[in-house]
N, C-alpha and C positions, 0 to 999 in steps of 0.2 A: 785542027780538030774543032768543032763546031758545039756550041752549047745543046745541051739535049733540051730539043721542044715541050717544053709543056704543053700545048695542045696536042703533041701527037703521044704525052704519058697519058690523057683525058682519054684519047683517041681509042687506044692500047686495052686502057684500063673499059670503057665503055664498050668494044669489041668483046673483049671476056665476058665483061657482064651478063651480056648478051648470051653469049655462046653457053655461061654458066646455068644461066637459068633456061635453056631450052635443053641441057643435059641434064639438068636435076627434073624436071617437068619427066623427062623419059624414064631415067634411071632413077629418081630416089629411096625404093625401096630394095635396088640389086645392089646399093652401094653404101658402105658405113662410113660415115663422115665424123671424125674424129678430128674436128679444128682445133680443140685445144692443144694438142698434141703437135699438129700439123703448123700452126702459127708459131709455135714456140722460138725456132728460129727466125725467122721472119723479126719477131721482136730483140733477140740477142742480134742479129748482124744490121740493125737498125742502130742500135747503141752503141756498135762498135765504130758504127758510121760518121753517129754525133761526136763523137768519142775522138774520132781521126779527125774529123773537120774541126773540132776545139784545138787539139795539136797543131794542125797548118798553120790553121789564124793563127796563134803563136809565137809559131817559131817565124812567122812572114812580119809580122807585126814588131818585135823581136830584133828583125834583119838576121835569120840564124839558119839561113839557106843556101847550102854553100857545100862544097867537097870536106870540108874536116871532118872529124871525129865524131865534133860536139855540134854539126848542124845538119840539118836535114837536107838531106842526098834531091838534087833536083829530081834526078831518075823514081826518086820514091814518090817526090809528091804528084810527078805522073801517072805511076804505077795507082796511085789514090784517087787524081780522077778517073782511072781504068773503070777502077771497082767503084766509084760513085755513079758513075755513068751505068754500068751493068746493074747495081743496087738498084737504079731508080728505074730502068726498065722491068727488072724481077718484080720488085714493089707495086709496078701499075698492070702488069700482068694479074701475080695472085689474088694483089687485091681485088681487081675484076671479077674476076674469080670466085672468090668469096662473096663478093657485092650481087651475084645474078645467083646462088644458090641461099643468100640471105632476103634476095626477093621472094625465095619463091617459098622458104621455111616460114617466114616471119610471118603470116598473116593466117597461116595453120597451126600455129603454135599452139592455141586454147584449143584447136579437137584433136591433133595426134599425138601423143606422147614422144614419139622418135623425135618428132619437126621442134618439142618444145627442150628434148632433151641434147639437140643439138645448134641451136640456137646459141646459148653464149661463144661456141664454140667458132662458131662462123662469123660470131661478131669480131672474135678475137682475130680471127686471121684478115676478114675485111681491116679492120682500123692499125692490124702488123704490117699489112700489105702498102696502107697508106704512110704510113709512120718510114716504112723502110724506102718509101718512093721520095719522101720529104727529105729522108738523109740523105738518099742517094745524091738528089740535088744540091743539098746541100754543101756535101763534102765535091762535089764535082765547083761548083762555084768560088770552094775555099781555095783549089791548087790552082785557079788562074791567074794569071801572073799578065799584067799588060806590058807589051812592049817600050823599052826606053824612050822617053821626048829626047828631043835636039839637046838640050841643058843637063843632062845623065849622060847622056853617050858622050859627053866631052871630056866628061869629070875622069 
């Protein structure tokens, strides 16, 4: 399996943006934007994220990767880049997301009331969107594991 591109989370995340802010341009006023509410996980499966990638380091750091009891199951730390991997795509999605409906709030904030009272809201989930694409990376980078040199495979 193949590291996930950061230009193509930039890519991802710059496609939404896009797409965000020419549906907010149409819809902003058929649609109630509640990002605080809406970010909230975005922020919790971000921490859970960091959270797992401090474990791996760890227990790889450690050497406590292994079939027993007391070590972490290889299969798991796979099952971690799964979900780091999907975290960091979720992440450059929303955040995109959030990033083209906070283009389009943020510069009417001072005359509409709605744009100003949703405003933190969309910041919240732009910077949960990014925070949970930085995890996602991050816990994807912590389960890799490089193949043995000549001098290990003999041992």
């Amino acid at each position: 399996m193949s590291e996930t591109p950061i230009p193509g989370l930039v890519a991802a995340a710059g496609f939404m943006a896009a797409a965000g802010l020419i549906l907010c341009r149409r819809f902003y006023g058929a649609v109630d934007i509640d990002g605080a509410l809406v970010s909230m996980p975005l922020w919790v499966v971000a921490a859970l994220c960091f959270y797992a990638a401090y474990m791996v380091r760890r227990r790889r750091h450690e050497g406590k990767i292994g079939l027993d009891r007391s070590q972490l199951n290889p299969m798991m730390a796979a099952n971690f880049m799964l979900l780091g991997k999907a975290c960091a795509w979720v992440g450059a999605v929303c955040g995109g997301a959030f990033a083209g409906v906070a283009v389009y709030i943020a510069p009417q904030a001072g005359e509409l009331a709605a744009a100003e009272a949703d405003l933190p809201g969309t910041l919240s989930g732009l910077f949960g969107g990014a925070a949970l694409a930085v995890a996602g990376v991050v816990l994807e980078r912590s389960c890799e594991v490089s193949p043995p040199t000549e001098g290990e495979a003999a041992r």
